[in-house]
N, CA, C and O atoms as a GROMACS GRO file, in nm:
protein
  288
    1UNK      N    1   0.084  -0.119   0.000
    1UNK     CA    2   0.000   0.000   0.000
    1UNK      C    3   0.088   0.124   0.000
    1UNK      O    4   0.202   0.127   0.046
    2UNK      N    5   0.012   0.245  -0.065
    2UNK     CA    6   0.142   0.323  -0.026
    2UNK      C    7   0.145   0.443   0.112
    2UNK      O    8   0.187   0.559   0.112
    3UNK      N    9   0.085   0.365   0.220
    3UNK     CA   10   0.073   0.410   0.300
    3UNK      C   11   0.246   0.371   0.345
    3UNK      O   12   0.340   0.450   0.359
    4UNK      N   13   0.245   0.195   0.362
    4UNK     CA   14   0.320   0.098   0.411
    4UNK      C   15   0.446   0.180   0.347
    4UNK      O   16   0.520   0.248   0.418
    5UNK      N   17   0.463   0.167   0.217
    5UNK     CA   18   0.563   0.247   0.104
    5UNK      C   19   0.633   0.356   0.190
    5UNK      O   20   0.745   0.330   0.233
    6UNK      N   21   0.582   0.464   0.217
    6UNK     CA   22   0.634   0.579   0.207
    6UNK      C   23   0.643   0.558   0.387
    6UNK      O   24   0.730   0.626   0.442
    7UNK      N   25   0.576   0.489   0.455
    7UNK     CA   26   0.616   0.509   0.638
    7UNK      C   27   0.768   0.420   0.635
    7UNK      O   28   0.821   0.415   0.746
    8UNK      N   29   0.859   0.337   0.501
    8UNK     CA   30   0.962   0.324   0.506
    8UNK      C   31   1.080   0.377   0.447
    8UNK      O   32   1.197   0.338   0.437
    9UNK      N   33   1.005   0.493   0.404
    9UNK     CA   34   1.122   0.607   0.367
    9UNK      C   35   1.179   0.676   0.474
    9UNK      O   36   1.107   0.729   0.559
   10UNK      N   37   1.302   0.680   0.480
   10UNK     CA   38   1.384   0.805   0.600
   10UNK      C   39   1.330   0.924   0.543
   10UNK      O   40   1.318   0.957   0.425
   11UNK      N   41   1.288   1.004   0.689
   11UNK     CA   42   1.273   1.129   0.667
   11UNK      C   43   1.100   1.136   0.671
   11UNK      O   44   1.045   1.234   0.720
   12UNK      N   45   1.026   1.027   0.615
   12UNK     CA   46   0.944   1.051   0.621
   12UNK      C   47   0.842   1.058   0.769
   12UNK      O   48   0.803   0.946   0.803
   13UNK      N   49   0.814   1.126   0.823
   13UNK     CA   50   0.779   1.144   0.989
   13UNK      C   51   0.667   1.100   1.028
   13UNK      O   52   0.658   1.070   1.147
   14UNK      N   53   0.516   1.080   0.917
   14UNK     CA   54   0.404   1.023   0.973
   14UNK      C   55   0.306   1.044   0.831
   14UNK      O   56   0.300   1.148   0.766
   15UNK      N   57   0.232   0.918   0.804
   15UNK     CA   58   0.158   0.900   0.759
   15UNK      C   59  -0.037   0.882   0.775
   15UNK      O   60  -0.080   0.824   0.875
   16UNK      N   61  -0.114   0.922   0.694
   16UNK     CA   62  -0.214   0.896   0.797
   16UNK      C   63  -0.320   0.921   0.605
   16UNK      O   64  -0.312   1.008   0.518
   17UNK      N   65  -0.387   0.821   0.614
   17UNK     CA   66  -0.487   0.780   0.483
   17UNK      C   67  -0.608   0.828   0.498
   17UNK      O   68  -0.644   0.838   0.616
   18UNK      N   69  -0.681   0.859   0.420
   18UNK     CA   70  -0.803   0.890   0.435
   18UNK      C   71  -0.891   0.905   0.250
   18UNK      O   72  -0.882   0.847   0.143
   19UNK      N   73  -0.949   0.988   0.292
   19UNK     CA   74  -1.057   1.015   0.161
   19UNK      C   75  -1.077   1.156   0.146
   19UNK      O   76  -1.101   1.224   0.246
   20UNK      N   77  -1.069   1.219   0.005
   20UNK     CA   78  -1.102   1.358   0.020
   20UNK      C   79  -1.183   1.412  -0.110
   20UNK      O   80  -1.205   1.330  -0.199
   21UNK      N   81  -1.232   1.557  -0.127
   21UNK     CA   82  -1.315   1.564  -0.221
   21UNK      C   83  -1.400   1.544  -0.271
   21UNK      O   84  -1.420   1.556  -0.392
   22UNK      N   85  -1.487   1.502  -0.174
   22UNK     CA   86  -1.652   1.380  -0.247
   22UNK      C   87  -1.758   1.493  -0.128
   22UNK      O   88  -1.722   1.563  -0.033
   23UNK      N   89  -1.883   1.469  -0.181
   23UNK     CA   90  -1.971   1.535  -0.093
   23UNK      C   91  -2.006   1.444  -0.010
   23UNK      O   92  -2.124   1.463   0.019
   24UNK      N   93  -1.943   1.308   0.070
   24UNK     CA   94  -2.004   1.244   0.190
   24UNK      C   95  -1.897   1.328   0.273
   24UNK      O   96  -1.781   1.361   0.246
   25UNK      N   97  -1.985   1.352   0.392
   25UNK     CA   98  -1.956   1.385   0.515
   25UNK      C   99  -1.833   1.321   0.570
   25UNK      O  100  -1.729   1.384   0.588
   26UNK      N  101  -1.851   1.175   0.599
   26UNK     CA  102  -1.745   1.082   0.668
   26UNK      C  103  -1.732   0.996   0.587
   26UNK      O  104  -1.794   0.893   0.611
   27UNK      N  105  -1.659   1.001   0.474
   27UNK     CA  106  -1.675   0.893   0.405
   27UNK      C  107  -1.546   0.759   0.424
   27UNK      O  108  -1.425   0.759   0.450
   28UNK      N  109  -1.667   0.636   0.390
   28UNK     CA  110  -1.564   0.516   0.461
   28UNK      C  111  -1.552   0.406   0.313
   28UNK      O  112  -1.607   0.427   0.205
   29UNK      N  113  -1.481   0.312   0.342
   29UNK     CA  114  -1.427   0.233   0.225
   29UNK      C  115  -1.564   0.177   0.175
   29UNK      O  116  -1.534   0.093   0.091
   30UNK      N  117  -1.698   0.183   0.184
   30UNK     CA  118  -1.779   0.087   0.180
   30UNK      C  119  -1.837   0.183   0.116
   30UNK      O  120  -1.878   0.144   0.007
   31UNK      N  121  -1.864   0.331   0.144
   31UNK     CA  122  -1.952   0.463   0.102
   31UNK      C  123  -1.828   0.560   0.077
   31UNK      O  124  -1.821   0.641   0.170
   32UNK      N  125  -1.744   0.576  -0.004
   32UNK     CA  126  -1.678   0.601  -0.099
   32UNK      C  127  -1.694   0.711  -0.178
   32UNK      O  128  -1.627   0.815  -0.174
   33UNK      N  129  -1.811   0.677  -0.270
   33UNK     CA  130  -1.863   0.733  -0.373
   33UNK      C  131  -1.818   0.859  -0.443
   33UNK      O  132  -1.756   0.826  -0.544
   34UNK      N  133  -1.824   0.964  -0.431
   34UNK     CA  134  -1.759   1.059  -0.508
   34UNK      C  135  -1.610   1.107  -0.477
   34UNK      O  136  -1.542   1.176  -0.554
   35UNK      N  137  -1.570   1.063  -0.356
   35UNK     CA  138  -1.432   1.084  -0.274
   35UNK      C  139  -1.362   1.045  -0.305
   35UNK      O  140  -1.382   0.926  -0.327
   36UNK      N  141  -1.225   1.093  -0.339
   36UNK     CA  142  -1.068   1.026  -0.358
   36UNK      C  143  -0.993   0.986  -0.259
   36UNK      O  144  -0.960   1.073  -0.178
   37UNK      N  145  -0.937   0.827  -0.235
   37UNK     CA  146  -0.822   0.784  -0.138
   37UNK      C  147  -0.737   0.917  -0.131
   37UNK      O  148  -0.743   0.994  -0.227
   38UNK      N  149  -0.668   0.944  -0.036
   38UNK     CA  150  -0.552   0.998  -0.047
   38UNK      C  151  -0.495   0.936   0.078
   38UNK      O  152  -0.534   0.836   0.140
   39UNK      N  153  -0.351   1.054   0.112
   39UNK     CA  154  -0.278   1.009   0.189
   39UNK      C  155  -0.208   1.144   0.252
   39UNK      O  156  -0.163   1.208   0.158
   40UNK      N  157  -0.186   1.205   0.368
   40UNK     CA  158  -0.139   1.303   0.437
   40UNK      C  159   0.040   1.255   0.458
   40UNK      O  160   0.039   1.142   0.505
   41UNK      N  161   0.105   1.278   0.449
   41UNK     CA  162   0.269   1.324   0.482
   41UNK      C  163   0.333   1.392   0.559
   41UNK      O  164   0.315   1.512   0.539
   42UNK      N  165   0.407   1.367   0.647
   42UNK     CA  166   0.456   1.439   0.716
   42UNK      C  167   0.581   1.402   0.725
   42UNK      O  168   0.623   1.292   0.760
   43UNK      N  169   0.663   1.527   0.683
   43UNK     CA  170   0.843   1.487   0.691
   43UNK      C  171   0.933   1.592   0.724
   43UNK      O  172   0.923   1.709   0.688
   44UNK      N  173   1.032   1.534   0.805
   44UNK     CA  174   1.138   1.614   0.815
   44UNK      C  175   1.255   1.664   0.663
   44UNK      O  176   1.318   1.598   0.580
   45UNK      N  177   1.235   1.832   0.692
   45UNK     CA  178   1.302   1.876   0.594
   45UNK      C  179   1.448   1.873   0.628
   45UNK      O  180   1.520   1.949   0.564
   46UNK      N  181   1.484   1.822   0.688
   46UNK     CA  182   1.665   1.797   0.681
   46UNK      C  183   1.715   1.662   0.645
   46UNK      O  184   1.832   1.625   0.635
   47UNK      N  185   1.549   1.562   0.616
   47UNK     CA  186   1.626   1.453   0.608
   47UNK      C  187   1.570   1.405   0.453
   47UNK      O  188   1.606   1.309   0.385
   48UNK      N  189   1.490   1.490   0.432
   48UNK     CA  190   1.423   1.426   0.284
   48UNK      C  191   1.377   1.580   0.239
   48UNK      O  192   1.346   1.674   0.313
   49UNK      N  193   1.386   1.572   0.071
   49UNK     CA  194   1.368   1.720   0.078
   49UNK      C  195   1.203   1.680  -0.028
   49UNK      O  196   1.194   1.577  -0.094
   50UNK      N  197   1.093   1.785  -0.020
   50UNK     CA  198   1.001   1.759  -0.100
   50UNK      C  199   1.017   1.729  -0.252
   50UNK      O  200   0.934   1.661  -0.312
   51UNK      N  201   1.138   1.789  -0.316
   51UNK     CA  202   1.146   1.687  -0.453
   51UNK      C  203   1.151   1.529  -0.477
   51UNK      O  204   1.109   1.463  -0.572
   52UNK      N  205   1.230   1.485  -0.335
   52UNK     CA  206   1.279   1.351  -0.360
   52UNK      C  207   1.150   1.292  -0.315
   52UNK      O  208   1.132   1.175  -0.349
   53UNK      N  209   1.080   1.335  -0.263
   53UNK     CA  210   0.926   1.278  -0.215
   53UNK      C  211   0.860   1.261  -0.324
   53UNK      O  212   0.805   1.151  -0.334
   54UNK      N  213   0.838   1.383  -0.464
   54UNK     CA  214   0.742   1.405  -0.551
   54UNK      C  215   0.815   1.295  -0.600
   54UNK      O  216   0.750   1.191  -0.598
   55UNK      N  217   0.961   1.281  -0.656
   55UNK     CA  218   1.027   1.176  -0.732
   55UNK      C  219   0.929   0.991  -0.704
   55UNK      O  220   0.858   0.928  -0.784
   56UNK      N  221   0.973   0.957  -0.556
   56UNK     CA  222   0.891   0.868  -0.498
   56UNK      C  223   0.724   0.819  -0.581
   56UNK      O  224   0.702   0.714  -0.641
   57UNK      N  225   0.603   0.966  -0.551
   57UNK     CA  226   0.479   0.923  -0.618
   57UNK      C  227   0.483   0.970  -0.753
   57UNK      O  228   0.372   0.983  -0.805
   58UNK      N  229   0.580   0.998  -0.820
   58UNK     CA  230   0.531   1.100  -1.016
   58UNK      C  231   0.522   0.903  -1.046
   58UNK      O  232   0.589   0.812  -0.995
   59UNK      N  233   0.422   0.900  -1.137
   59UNK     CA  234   0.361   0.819  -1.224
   59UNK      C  235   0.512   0.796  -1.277
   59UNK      O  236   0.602   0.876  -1.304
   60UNK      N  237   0.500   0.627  -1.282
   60UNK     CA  238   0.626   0.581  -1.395
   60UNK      C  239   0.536   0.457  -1.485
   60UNK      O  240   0.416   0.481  -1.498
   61UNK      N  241   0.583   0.339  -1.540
   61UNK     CA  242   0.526   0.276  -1.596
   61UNK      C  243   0.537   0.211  -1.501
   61UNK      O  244   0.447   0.131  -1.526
   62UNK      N  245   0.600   0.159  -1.355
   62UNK     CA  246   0.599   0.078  -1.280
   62UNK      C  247   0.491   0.115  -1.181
   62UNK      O  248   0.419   0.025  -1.138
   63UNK      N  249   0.470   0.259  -1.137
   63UNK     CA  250   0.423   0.273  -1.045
   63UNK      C  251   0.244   0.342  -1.113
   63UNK      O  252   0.206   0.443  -1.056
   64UNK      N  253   0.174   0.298  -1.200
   64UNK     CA  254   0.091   0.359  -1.268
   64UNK      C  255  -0.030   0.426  -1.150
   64UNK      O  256  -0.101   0.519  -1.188
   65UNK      N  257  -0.044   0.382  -1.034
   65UNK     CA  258  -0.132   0.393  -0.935
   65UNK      C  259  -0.089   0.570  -0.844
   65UNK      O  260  -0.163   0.628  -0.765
   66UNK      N  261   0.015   0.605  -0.880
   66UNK     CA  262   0.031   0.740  -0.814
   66UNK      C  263   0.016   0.805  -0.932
   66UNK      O  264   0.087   0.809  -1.032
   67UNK      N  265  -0.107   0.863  -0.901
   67UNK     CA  266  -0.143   0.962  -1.012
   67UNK      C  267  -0.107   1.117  -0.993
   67UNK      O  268  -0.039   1.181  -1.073
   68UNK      N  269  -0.155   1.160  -0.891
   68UNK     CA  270  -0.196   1.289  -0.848
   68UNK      C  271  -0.135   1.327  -0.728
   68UNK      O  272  -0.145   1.244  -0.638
   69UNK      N  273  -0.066   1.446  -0.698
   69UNK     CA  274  -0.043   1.516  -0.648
   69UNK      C  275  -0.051   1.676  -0.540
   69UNK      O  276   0.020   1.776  -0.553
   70UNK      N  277  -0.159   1.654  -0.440
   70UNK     CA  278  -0.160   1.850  -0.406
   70UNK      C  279  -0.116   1.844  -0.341
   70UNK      O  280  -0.109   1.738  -0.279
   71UNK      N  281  -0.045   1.967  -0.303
   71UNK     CA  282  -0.005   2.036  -0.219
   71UNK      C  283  -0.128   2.111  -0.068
   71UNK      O  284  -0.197   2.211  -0.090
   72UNK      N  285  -0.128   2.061   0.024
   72UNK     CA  286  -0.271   2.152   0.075
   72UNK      C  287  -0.146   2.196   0.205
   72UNK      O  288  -0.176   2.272   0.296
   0.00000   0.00000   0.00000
């Protein structure tokens, strides 16, 4: 998962998954529906810098499942 993925990168400080963008209130894996998986990040900037992170999820032919990217 790339929750699992990225909580074994150095530098990376805390992970935490969820759903965003959909008009359900609380939305859960079962009620879904208009909401996108995502994933929150949290890292130390002396030990990983945010390029080598974007490097990690940019779409390759291996990794076709990291699509998207924001910044919030």
């Amino acid at each position: 998962t790339p929750q699992f993925k990225f909580s074994k990168i150095k530098g990376i400080t805390r992970t935490v998954v969820g759903y965003t963008g959909g008009k359900e209130k609380n939305p859960t894996y079962r009620s879904i529906k208009d909401s996108t998986e995502s994933i929150l990040l949290e890292y130390d900037p002396d030990m990983i810098t945010f390029e080598d992170i974007l490097d990690e999820v940019r779409p390759t032919t291996l990794q076709p499942e990291y699509t998207t990217v924001r910044m919030q």
